[in-house]
C-alpha positions as CSV (number, residue, x, y, z in Angstrom):
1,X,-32.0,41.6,-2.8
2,X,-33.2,39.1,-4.7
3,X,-30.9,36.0,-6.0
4,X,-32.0,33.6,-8.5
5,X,-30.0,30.5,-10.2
6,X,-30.1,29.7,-14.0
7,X,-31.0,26.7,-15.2
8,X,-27.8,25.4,-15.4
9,X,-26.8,25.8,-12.2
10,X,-23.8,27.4,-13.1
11,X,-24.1,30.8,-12.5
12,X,-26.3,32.6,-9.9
13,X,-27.9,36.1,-11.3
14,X,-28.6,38.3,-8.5
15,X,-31.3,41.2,-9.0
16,X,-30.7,44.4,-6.8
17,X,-34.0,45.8,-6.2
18,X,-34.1,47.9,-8.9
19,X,-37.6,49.0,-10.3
20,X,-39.1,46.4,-13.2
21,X,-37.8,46.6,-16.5
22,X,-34.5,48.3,-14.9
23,X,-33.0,45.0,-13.8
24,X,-29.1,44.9,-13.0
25,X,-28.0,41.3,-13.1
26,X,-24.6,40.3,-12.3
27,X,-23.4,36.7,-13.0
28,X,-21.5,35.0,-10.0
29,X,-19.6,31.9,-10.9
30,X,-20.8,29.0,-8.5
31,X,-17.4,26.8,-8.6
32,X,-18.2,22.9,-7.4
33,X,-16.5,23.0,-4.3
34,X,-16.4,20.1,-2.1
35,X,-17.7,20.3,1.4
36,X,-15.6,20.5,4.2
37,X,-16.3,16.9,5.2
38,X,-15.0,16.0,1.6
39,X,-11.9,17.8,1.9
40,X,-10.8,15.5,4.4
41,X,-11.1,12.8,2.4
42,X,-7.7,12.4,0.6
43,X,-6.1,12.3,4.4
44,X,-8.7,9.8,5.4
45,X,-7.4,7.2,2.3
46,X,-4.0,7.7,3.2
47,X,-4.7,6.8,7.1
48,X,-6.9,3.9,5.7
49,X,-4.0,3.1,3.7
50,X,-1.5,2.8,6.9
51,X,-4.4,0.9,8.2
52,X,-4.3,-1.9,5.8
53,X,-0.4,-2.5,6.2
54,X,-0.8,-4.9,9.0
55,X,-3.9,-6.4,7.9
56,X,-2.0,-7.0,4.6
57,X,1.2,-8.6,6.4
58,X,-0.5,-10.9,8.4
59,X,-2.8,-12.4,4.7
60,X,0.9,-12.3,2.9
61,X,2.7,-14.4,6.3
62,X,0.3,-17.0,6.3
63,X,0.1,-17.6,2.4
64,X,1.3,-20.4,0.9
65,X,4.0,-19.9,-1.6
66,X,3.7,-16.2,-1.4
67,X,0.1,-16.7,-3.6
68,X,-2.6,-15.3,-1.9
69,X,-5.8,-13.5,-3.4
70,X,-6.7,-11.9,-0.5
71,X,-3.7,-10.4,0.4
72,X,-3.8,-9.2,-3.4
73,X,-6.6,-7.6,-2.8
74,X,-5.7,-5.6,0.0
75,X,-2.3,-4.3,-2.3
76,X,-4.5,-3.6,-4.8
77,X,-6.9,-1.8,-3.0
78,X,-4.2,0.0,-1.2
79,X,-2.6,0.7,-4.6
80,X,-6.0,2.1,-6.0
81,X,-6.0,4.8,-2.5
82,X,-2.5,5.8,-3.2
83,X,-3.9,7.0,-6.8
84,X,-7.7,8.6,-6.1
85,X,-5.7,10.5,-2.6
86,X,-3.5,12.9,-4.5
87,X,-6.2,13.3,-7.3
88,X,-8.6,14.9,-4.7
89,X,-5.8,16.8,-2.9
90,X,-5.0,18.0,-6.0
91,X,-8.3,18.6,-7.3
92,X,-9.9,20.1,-4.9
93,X,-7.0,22.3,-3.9
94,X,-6.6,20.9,-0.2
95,X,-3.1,19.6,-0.1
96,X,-1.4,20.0,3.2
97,X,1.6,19.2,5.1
98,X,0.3,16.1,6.5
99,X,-0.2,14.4,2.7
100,X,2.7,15.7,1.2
101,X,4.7,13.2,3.6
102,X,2.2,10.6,4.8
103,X,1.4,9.4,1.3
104,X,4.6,8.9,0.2
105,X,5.5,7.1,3.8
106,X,2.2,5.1,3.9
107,X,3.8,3.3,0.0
108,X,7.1,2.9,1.3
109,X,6.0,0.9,3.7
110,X,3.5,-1.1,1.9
111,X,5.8,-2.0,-1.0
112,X,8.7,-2.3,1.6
113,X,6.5,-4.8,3.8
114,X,5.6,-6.6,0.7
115,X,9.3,-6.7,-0.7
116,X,10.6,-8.4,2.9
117,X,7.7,-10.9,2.9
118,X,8.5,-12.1,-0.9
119,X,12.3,-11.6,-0.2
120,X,12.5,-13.7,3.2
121,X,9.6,-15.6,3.7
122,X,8.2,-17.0,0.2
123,X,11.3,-16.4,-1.6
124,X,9.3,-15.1,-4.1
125,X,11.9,-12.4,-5.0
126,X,15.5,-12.0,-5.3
127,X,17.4,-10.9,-2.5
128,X,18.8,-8.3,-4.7
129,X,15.4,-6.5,-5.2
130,X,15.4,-6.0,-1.0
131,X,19.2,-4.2,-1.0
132,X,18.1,-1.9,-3.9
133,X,14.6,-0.9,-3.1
134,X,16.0,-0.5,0.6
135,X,19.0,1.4,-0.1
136,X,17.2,3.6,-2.2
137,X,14.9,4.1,0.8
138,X,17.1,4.8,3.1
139,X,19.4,7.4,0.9
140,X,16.5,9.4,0.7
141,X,15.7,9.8,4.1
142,X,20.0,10.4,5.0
143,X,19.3,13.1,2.2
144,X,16.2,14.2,3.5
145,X,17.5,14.7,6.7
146,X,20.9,16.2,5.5
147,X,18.9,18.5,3.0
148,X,16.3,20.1,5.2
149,X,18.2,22.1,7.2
150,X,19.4,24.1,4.0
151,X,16.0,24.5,3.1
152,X,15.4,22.0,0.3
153,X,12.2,19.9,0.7
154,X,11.6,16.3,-1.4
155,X,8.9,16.5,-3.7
156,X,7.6,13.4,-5.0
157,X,8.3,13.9,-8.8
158,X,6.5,12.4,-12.4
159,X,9.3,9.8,-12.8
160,X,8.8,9.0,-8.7
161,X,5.2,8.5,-9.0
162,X,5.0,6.4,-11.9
163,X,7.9,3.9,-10.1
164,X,5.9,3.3,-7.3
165,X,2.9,2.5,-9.5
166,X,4.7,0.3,-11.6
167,X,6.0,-1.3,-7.6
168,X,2.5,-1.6,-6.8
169,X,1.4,-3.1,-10.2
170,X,4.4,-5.8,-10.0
171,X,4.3,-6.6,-6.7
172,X,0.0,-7.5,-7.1
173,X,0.9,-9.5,-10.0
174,X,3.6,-11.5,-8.2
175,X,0.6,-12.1,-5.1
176,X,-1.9,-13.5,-7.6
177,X,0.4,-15.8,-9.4
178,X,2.5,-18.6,-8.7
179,X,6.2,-19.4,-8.4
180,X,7.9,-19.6,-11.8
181,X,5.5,-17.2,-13.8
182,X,8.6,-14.9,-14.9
183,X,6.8,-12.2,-16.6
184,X,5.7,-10.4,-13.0
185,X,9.2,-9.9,-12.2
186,X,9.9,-8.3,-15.6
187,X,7.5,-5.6,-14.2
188,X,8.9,-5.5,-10.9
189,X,12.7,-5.1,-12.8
190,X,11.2,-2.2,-14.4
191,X,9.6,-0.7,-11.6
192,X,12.8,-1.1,-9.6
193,X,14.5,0.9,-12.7
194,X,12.5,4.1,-12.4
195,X,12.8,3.9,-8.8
196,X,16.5,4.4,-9.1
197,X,16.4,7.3,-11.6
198,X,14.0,8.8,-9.6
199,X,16.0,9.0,-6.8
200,X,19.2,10.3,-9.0
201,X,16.8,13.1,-9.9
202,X,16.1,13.7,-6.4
203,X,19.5,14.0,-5.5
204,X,20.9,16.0,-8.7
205,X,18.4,18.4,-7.4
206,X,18.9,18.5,-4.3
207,X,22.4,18.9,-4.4
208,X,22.2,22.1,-7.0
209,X,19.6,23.4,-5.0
210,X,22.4,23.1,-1.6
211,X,25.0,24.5,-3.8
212,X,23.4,27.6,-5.3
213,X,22.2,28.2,-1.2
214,X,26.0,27.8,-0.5
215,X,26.7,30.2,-3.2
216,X,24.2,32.6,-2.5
217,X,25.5,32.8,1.3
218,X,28.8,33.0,0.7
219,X,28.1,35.9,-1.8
220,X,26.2,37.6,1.2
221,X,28.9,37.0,3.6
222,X,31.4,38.6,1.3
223,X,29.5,41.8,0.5
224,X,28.2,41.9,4.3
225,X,31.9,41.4,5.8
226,X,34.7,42.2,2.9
């Protein structure tokens, strides 16, 4: 059997021996997989990204005033992996396990390393903007925890997503300026904002997801044992 691609590249025609002027071709769809060295990738910028949280909290310790280009670098660059990681999982159809709660863990703790830093050390931030961003951190892994053994799993949502990029865009801003530019807060207010509703979504749903479980196995109780 002979197998020959069209110009294009996008389709292979395949010729099965018949005799000439007889020719059977069959068109095969060549889809633009990546290889399997590729489809490591998106894990790889996430484990870069845990990487870069300790580089980034030592440039943001030693900065003066909480301004520090390098150390905005790093959140930005950090920022930019958080984005192109999910976009390949997604892409290329090789999401797994370890993604679905590494990426979301590797932001939390950059934007929650970056908060304390601001918050305690440069007074950058208010203290108000540690209690909320932390609180809503730690509701939603007592939920998580309180959730999973009725079989209801956290998905990072739209309204999530776009919080923690508005976090990450804030929080640069605040690195690259300096104390008493107002408008980077203004972000970070907003930011904080969709955080919260995102985690009243996660917890609306979560709880109607428990209580139709509930339902549904006291239903089964009842016709199983009347």
């Amino acid at each position: 059997m002979t197998a020959r691609l069209s110009p294009t590249g996008a389709q292979a025609r395949v010729f099965w021996g018949l005799p000439p002027g007889h020719y059977s071709w069959v068109a095969v769809a060549v889809a633009s997989a990546p290889t399997s060295a590729l489809t490591r990738l998106p894990n790889a910028l996430t484990i870069a990204r845990f990487l870069l949280i300790p580089a980034f909290i030592v440039l943001l310790a030693r900065a003066q005033g909480g301004h520090d280009w390098a150390a905005g670098i790093v959140f930005g660059v950090a920022g930019v992996t958080d984005q192109v990681d999910g976009w390949l999982a997604r892409r290329w159809h090789v999401e797994s396990e370890f993604g679905k709660y590494a990426d979301p863990l590797a932001d939390r703790l950059m934007i929650d390393a970056a908060v304390i830093l601001l918050v305690a050390v440069h007074d950058r931030l208010p203290w108000a903007a540690l209690v909320i961003v932390f609180g809503r951190d730690l509701l939603l892994i007592a939920g998580a925890r309180f959730v999973a053994p009725h079989g209801y799993e956290f998905s990072v949502n739209f309204l999530g997503k776009t919080a923690t990029w508005v976090l990450y865009l804030a929080v640069g801003c605040v690195l690259i300026t300096h104390r008493g530019d107002s408008w980077p807060l203004v972000i970070f207010w907003i930011g904080v904002g969709l955080a919260i509703a995102a985690a009243v979504v996660y917890a609306v749903g979560a709880r109607r997801a428990v209580g139709r479980k509930s339902g549904s196995s006291r239903k089964s109780q009842v016709e199983v044992d009347p």
